[in-house]
Gaussian input, Z-matrix of N, CA and C with variables (Angstrom, degrees):
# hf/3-21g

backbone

0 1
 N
 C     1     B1
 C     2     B2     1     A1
 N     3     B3     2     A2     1     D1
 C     4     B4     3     A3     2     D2
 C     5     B5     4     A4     3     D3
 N     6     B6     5     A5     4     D4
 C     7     B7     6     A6     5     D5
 C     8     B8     7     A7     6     D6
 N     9     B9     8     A8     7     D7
 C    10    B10     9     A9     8     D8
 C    11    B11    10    A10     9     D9
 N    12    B12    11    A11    10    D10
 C    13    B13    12    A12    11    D11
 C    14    B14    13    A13    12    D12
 N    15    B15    14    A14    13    D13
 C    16    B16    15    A15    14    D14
 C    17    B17    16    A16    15    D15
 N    18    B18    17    A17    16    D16
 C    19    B19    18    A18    17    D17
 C    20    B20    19    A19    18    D18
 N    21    B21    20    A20    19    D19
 C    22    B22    21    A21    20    D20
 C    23    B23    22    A22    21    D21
 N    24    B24    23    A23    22    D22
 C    25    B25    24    A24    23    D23
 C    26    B26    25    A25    24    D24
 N    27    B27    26    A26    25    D25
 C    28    B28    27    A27    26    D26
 C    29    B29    28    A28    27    D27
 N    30    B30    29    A29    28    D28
 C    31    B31    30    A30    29    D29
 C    32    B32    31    A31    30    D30
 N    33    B33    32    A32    31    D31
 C    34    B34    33    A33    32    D32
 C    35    B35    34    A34    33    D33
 N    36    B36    35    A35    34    D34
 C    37    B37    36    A36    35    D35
 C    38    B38    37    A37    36    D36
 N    39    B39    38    A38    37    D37
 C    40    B40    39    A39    38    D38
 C    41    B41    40    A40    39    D39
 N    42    B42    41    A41    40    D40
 C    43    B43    42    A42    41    D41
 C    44    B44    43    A43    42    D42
 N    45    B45    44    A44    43    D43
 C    46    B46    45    A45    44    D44
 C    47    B47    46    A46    45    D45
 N    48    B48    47    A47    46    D46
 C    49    B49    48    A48    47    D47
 C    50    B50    49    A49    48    D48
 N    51    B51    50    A50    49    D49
 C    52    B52    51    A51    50    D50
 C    53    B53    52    A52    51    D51
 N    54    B54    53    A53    52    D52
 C    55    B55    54    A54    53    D53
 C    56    B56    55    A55    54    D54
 N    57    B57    56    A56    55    D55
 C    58    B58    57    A57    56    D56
 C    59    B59    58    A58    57    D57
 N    60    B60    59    A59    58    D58
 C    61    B61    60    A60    59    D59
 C    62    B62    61    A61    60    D60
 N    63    B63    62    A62    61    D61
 C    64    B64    63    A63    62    D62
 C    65    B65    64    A64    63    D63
 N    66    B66    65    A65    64    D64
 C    67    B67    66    A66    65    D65
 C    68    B68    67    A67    66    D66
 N    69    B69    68    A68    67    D67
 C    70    B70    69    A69    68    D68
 C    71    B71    70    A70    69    D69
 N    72    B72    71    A71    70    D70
 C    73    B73    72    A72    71    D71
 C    74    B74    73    A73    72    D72
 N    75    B75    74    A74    73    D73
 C    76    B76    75    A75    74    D74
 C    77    B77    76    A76    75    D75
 N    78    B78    77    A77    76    D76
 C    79    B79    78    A78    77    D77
 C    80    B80    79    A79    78    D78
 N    81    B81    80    A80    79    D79
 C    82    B82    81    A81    80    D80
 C    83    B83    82    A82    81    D81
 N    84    B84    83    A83    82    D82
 C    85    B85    84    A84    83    D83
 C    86    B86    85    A85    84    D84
 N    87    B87    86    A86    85    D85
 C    88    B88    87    A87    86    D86
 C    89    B89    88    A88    87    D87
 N    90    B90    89    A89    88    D88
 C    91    B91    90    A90    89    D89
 C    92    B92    91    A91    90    D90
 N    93    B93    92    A92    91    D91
 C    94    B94    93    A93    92    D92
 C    95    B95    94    A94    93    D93
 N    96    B96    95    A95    94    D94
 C    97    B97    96    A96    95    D95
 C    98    B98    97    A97    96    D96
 N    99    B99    98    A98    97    D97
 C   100   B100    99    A99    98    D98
 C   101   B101   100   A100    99    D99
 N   102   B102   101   A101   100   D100
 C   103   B103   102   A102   101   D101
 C   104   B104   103   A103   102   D102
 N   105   B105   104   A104   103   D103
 C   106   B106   105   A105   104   D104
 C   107   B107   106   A106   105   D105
 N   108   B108   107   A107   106   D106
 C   109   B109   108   A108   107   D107
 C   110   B110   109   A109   108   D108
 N   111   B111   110   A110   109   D109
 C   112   B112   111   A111   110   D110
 C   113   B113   112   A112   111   D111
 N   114   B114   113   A113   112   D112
 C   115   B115   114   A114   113   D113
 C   116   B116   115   A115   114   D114
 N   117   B117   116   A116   115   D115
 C   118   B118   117   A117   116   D116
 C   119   B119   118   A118   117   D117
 N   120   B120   119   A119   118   D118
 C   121   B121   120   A120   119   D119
 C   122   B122   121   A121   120   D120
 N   123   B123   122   A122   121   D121
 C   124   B124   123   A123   122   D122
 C   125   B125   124   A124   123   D123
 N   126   B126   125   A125   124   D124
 C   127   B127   126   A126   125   D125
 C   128   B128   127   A127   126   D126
 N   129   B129   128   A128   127   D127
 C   130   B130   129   A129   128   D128
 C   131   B131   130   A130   129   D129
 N   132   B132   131   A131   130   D130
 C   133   B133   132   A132   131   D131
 C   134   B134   133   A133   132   D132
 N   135   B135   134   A134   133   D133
 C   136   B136   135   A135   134   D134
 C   137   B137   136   A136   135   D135

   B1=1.4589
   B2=1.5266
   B3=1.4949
   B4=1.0507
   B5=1.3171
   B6=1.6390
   B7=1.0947
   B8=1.7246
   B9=1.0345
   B10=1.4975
   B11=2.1165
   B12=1.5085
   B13=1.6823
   B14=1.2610
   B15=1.0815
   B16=1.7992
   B17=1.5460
   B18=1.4995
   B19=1.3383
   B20=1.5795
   B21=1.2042
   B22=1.6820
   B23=1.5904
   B24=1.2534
   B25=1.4830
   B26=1.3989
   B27=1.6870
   B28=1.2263
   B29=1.5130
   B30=1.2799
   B31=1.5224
   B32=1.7542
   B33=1.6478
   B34=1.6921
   B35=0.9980
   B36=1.1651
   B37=1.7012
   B38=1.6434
   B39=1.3985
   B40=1.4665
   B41=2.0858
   B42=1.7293
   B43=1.4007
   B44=1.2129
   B45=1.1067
   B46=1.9812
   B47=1.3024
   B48=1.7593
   B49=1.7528
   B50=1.0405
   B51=1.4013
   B52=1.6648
   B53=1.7858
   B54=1.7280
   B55=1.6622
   B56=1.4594
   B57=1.4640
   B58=1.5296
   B59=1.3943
   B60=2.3159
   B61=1.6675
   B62=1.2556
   B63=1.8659
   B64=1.1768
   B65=1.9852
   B66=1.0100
   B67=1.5968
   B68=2.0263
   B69=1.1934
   B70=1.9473
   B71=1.5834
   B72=1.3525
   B73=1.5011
   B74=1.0547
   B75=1.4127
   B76=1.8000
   B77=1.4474
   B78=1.2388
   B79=1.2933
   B80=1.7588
   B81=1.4984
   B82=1.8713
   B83=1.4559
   B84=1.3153
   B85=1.8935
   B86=1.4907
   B87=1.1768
   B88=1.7526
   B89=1.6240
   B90=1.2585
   B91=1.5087
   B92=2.3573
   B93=1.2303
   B94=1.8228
   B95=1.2088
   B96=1.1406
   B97=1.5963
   B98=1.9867
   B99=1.2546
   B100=1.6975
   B101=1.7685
   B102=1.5976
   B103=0.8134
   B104=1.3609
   B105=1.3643
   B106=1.5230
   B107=1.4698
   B108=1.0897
   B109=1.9725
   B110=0.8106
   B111=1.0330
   B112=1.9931
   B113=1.6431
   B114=1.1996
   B115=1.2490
   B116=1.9210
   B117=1.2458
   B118=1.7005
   B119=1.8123
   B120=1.5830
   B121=1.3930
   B122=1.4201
   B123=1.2090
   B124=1.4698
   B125=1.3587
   B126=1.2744
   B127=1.7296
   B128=1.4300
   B129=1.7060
   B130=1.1415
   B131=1.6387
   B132=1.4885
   B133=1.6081
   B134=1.5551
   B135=1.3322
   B136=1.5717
   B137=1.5783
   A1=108.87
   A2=129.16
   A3=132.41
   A4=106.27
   A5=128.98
   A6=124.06
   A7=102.72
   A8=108.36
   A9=119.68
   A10=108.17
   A11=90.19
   A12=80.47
   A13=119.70
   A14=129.50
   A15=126.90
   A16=119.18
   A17=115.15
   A18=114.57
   A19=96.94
   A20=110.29
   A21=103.51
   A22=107.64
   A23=103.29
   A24=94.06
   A25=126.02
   A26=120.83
   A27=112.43
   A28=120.50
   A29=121.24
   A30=117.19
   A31=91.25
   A32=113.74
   A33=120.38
   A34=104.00
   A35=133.92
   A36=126.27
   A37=134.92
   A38=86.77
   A39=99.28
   A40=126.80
   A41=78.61
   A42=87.86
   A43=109.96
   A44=131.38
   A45=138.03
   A46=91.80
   A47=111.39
   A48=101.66
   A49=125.59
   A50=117.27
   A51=115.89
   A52=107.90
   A53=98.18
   A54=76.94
   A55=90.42
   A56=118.40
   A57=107.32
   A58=130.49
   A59=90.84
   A60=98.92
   A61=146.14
   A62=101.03
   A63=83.68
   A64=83.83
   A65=106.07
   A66=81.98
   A67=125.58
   A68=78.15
   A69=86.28
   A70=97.57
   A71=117.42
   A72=108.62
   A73=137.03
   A74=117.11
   A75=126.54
   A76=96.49
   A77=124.30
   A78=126.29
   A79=103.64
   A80=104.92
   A81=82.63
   A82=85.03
   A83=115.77
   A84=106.97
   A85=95.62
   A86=125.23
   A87=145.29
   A88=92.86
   A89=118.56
   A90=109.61
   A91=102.95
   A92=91.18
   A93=94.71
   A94=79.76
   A95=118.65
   A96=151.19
   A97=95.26
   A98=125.68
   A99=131.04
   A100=110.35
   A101=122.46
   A102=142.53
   A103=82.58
   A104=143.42
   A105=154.45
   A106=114.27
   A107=112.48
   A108=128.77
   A109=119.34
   A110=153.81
   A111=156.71
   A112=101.37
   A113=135.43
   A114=133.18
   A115=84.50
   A116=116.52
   A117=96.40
   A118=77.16
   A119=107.50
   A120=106.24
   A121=117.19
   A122=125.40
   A123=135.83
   A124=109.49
   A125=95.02
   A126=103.75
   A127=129.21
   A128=122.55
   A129=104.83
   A130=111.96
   A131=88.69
   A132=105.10
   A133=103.89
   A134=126.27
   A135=127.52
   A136=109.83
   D1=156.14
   D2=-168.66
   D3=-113.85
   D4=-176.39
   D5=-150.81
   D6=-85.96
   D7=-23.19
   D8=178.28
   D9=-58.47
   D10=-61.38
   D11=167.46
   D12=-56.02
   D13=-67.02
   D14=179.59
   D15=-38.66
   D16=-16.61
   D17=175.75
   D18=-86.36
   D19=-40.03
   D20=-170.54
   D21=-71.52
   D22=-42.76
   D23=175.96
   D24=-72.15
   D25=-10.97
   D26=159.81
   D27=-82.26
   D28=-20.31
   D29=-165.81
   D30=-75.19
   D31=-40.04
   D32=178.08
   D33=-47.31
   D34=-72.22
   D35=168.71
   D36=-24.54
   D37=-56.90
   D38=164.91
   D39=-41.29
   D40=-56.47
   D41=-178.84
   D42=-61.62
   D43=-31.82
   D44=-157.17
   D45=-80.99
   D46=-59.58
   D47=172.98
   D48=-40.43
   D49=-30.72
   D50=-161.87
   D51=-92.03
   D52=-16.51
   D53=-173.92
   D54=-90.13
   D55=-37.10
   D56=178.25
   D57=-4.87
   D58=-70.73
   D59=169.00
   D60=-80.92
   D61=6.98
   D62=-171.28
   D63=-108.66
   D64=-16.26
   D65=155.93
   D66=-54.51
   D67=-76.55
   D68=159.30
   D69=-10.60
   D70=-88.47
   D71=-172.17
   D72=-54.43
   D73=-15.92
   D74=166.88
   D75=-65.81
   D76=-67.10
   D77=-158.72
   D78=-49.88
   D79=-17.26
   D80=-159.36
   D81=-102.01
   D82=-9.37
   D83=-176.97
   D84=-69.17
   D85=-56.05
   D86=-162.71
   D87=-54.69
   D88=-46.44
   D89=-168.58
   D90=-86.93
   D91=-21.21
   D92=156.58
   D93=-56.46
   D94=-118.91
   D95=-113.60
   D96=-58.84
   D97=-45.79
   D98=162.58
   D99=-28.48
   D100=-51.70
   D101=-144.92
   D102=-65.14
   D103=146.39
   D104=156.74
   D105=-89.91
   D106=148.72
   D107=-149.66
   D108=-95.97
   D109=97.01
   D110=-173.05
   D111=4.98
   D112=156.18
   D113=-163.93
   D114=-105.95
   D115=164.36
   D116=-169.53
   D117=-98.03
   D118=157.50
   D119=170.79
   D120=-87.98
   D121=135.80
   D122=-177.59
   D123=-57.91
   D124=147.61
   D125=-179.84
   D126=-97.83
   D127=125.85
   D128=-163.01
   D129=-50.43
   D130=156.00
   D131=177.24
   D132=-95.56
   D133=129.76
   D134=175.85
   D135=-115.62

C-alpha cells in the first residue's frame, strides 16, 4: 500500500476511535442523570 492508503486508513481509525468515545461518554452521562436522588428525609412531626 502506498502512502495515500495509510493516511486513509489512519484518519479511519481515528474516526472509529472517536465515535467509540464519544459514545462511551453519552452512555456514562445517561447512566448519571438515570441514577434517582436521595429521597429528602421527612420532617419530624410535633
Amino acid at each position: 500500500m502506498d502512502r495515500r492508503h495509510w493516511l486513509l486508513l489512519l484518519a479511519a481509525i481515528a474516526c472509529i476511535a472517536g465515535l467509540l468515545l464519544w459514545i462511551g461518554e453519552i452512555d456514562l452521562g445517561m447512566e448519571d442523570s438515570i441514577t434517582p436522588a436521595p429521597a429528602p428525609a421527612a420532617a419530624p412531626q410535633s
